[in-house]
SEKOL-100547 format. One line per 8 residues: number of its first residue (from 1); their letters; for each residue x, y, z of C-alpha. Coordinates in steps of 0.001 Angstrom, whole numbers. Example, Ala and Ser with C-alpha at 12.3 -4.5 7.8 and 13.67 -1.06 7.14 Angstrom:
% SEKOL-100547
1> AS> 12300/-4500/7800  13670/-1060/7140
***
This chain:
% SEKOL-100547
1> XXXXXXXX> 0/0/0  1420/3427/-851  811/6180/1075  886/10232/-450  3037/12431/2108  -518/14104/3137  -1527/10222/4401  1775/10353/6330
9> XXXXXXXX> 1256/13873/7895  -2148/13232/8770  -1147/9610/10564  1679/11455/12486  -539/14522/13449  -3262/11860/15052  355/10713/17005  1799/14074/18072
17> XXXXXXXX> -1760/15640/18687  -2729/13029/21287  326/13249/22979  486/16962/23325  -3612/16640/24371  -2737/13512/27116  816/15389/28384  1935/18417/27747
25> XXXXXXXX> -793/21124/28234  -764/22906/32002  -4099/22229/32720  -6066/19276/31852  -8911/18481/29415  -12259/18506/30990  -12807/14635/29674  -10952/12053/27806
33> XXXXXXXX> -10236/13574/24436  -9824/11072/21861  -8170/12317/18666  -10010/10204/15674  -8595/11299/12418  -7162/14140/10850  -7859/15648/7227  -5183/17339/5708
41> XXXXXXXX> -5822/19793/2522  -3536/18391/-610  -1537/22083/-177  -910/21828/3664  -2671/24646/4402  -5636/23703/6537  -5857/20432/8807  -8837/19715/10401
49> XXXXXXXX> -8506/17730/13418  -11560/15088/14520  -12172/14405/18304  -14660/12399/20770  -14912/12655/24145  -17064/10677/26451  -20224/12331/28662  -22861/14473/27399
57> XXXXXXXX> -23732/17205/25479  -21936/19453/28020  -19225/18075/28233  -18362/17528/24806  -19187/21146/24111  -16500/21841/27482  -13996/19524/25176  -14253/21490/21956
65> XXXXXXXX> -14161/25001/23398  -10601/23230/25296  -9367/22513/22087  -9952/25459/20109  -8907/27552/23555  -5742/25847/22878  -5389/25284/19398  -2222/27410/19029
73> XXXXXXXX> -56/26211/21673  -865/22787/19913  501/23669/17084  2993/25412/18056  4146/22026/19820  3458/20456/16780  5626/22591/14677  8843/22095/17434
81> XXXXXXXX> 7797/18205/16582  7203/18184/13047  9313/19165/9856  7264/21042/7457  7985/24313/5550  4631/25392/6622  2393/24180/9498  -1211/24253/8706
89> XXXXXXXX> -4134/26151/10072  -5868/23604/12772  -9418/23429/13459  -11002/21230/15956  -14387/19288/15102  -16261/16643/17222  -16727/13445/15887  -19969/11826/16079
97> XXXXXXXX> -19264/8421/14419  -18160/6457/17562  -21943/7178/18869  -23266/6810/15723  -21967/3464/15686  -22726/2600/19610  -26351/3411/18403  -26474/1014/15107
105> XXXXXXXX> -25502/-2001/17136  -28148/-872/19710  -30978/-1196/17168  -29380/-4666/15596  -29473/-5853/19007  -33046/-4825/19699  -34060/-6128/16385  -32693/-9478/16950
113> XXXXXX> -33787/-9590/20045  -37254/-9236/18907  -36605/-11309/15681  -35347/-14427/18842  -39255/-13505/20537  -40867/-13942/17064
***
């Protein structure tokens, strides 16, 4: 499998951008912050950077406005860890697909349960 130099970056950003999240900011995230993927733009200029975080709708929201609170000392780590001519612009999103997922295999369940009382 061959992978473009923007597969690469976006691989290692998942990498550094965890680590940076999980040790080196002063204070601590108000959850676990999960770092799910990363999209890269084909000219390096913008990266946007998927999360999920565990506990409600408050909590997630406390997560994101963490992230983009923080979003420059992040990559200014990432720069100090990273060798690129030019960093790109991050942007934080939250990433609904683990709970979209968590809710699929709540309905297959119910439906075969309910198939099994049939």
């Amino acid at each position: 499998m061959d992978f473009s130099r923007v597969d690469r970056l976006q691989s290692q950003f998942i990498k550094e951008i965890s680590d940076i999240v999980a040790n080196e900011l002063k204070d601590s995230p108000p959850a676990m912050i999960t770092i799910t993927r990363a999209e890269i733009t084909r000219d390096l200029k913008f990266a946007r950077i998927f999360f999920s975080a565990f506990g409600s709708d408050e909590g997630i929201e406390h997560c994101d406005e963490y992230l983009r609170r923080h979003t420059g000392i992040i990559r200014h780590l990432i720069g100090r860890r990273i060798r690129i001519r030019a960093l790109p612009e991050l942007s934080f999103h939250y990433d609904a697909s683990i709970e979209n997922v968590m809710r699929i295999n709540e309905i297959l369940e119910q439906l075969k349960k309910d198939e099994n009382k049939s």
